[in-house]
N, C-alpha and C positions, 0 to 999 in steps of 0.2 A: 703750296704750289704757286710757282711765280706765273700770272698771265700779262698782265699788262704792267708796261713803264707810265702809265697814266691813270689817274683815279680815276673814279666816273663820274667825280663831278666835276673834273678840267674837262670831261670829254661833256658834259651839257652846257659848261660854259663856252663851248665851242659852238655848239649847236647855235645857242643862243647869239656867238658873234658873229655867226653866216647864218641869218633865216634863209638866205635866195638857196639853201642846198640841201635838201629832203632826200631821206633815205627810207625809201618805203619798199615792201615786199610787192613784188606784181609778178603775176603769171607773163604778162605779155611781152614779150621778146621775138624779134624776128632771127632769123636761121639765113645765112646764105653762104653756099658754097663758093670757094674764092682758091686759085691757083698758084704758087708763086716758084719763082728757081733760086736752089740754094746750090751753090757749090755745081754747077751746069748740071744741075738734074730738076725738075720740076716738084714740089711737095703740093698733096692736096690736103685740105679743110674746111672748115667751117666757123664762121664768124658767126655767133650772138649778141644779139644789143638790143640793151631793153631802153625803155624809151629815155630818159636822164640817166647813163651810168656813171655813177661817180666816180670809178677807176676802173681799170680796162686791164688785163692779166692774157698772156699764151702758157699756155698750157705747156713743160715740157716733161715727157714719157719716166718711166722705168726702164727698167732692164728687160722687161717682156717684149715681145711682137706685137703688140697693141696699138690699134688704130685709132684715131680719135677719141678723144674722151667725151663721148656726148653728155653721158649719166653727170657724172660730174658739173659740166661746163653747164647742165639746166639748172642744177644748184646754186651755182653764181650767179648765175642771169638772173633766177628769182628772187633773187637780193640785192640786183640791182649793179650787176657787176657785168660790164663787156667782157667777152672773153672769144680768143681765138683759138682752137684745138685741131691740131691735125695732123694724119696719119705719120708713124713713125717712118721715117727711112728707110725703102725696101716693106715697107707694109701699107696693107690695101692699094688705094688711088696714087701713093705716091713712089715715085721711081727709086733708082740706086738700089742699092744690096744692104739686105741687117743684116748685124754683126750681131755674135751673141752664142753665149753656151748651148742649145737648143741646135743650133746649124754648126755648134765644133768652132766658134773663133771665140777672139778673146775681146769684148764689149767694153773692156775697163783698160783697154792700150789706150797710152796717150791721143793714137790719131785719132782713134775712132770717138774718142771723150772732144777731142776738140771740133773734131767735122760736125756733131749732133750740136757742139755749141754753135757752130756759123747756123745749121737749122733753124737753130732759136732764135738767132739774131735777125735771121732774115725774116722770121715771122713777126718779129716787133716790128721791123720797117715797116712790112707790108700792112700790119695790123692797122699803124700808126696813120695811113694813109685810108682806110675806111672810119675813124674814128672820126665824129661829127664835129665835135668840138677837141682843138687839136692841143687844148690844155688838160684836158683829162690822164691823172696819173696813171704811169704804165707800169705792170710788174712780171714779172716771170714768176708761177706758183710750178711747183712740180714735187715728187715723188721720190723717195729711194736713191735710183743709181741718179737721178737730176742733180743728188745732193754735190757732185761732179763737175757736170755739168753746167749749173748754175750760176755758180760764181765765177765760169772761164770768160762768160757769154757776158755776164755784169759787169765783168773788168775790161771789157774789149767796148763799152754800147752806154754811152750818156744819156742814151731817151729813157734808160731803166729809173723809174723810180722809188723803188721796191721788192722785196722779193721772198716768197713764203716758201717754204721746206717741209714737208712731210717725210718722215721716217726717214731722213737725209742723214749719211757719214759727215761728220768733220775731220774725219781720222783719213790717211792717205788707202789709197786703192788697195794697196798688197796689206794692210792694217786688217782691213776689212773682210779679206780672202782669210787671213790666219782666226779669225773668230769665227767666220761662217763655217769653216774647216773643223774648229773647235768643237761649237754648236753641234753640227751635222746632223740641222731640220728637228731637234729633239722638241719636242714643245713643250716636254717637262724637265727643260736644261736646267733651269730658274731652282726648280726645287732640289737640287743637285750639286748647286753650285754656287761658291760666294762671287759677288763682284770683283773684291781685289783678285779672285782667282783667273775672272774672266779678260781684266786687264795686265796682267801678267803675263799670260798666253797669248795676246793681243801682240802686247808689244817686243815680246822674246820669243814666239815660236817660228822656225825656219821657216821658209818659204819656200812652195811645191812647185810657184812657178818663178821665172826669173823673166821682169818686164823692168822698164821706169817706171817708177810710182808715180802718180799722179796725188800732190797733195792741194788741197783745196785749202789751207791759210796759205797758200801761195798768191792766189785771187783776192782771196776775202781778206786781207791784208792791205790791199789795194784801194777796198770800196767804202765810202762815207755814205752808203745810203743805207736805210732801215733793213732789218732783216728778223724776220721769224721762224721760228724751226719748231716744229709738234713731234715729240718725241710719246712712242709706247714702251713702257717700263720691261715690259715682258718678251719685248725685239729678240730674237736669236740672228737677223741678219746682221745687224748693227750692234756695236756693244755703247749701248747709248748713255752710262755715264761715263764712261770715256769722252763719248762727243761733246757731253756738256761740259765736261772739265775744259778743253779745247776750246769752246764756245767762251765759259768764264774769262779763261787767259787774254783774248781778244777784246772781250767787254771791259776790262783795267786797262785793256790799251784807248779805251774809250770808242770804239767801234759801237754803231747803235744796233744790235746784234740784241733781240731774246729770245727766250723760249716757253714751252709749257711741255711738262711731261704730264701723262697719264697713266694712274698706276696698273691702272688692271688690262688697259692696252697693249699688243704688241706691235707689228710693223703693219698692220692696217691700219693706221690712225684716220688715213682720209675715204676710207670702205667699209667704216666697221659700223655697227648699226647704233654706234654712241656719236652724237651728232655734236657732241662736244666740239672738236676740235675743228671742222669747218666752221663750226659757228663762231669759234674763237679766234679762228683767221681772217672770218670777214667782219668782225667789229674792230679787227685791229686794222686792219686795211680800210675800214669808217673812218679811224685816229687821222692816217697816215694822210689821207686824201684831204681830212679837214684841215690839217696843220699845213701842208702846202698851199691851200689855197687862203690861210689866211695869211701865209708869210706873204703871198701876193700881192695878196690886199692892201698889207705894210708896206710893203716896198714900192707899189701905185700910189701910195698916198707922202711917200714920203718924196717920190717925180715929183711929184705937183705941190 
């Protein structure tokens, strides 16, 4: 199981060439609600910052109606991560209309994948502007249908410095529709069925609806900055080694793109009560945050 492109001990001789930058667990994080307008409608959330965060993340949704991610976002704070999380679009405090199979539309049309991206975007801005210290690395972590998402918002937005994936497609929109179709919520799909069967059907079975796809190496093709994806082996939403074959192809293009799967996981990776894979997103995001700020260091020293 591939987790990290760094050993752990380039990661202590990191440690060791920035002492000014401690990464410690702490309870204490302040909480404040904060306003902002995306696309002329207002969104609401909630900023976390614990006292030295050494990288700073917004939070972007799944496919559910789901408001803030508090539960989560306290998980980051306590390891030292700012994070801004806030109501989806048309949910809770924040204005405009969801989109989404639940209310009969379709959540995975081009517009509505690119409006949630300007959402994202404007929560960096506005993140960017409560963050104390305004070198602090910025990243977008998100979930599922984010896997969309994600990359429109990091290919449009230079303040991103990174960006984490849980149970995230790399495979286009209608791809994604023909497996879940396939699936159909079985939980004992897996025992039933081989992989090359599942990509097979993936990539040859018609299609129920007719939209533009939305493919996400269209973005991610674009971006030079780090990327992490946490994949569950046992997914029926996602046909996740498909995704990582996608992933692979990208990583020979030399893109800094990896991953970790987990075998006995499904598309909870970041909910499930194995704490694995947060925890493996926030030492890789320890890496990420240390190596920029030592290239700084370099780069200050070689001004002078």
């Amino acid at each position: 199981m591939k987790i990290y492109s760094f050993s752990d001990l380039y990661f202590w001789l990191l440690l060791i060439a920035l002492p000014q930058i401690v990464f410690s667990q702490s309870t204490d994080f302040t909480v404040q609600d904060v306003k902002f307008e995306s696309q002329g409608i207002t969104l609401a959330g909630s900023v976390l910052q614990p006292k030295n965060p050494f990288a700073a993340v917004v939070i972007v949704h799944g496919s559910d109606p789901v408001k803030r991610e508090m539960e989560f976002a306290k998980r980051l704070a306590k390891e030292g991560i700012a994070v801004f999380t806030y109501d989806k679009r048309g949910v809770g405090e924040s204005g405009g209309v969801y989109v989404g199979p639940s209310v009969g539309t379709n959540n995975i049309d081009p517009t509505n994948l690119t409006l949630l991206a300007h959402d994202a975007n404007a929560a960096v801005k506005t993140f960017r502007n409560y963050l104390k210290d305004k070198k602090t690395p910025i990243g977008i972590v998100g979930f599922s249908q984010a896997g969309w998402i994600i990359p429109i918002a990091a290919s449009k937005n230079p303040q991103i410095d990174f960006i984490v994936l849980f149970s995230c497609p790399t495979i286009t929109t209608l791809e994604q529709l023909r497996f879940q179709f396939y699936t159909n919520g079985n939980n004992s799909f897996w025992e039933n069925h081989t992989e090359a069967d599942a990509i097979e059907h993936t990539r040859n079975d018609p299609d129920r609806y007719q939209f533009v796809a939305t493919d996400p190496k269209t973005s991610l093709n674009t971006l030079s900055i780090p990327g992490l994806w946490l994949f569950g082996e046992k997914d029926i939403q996602i046909p996740v080694k498909l995704c990582i074959e996608q992933l692979n192809t990208l990583k020979v293009q030399g893109k800094p793109f990896e991953y970790t799967l987990f075998s006995k996981l499904g598309h909870n990776t970041s909910s499930s009560d194995d704490t694995a894979p947060v925890h493996i997103a926030v030492q890789w995001m320890k890496q990420k945050a240390l190596l920029k700020n030592l290239n700084l260091q370099n780069k200050n020293q070689k001004q002078h």
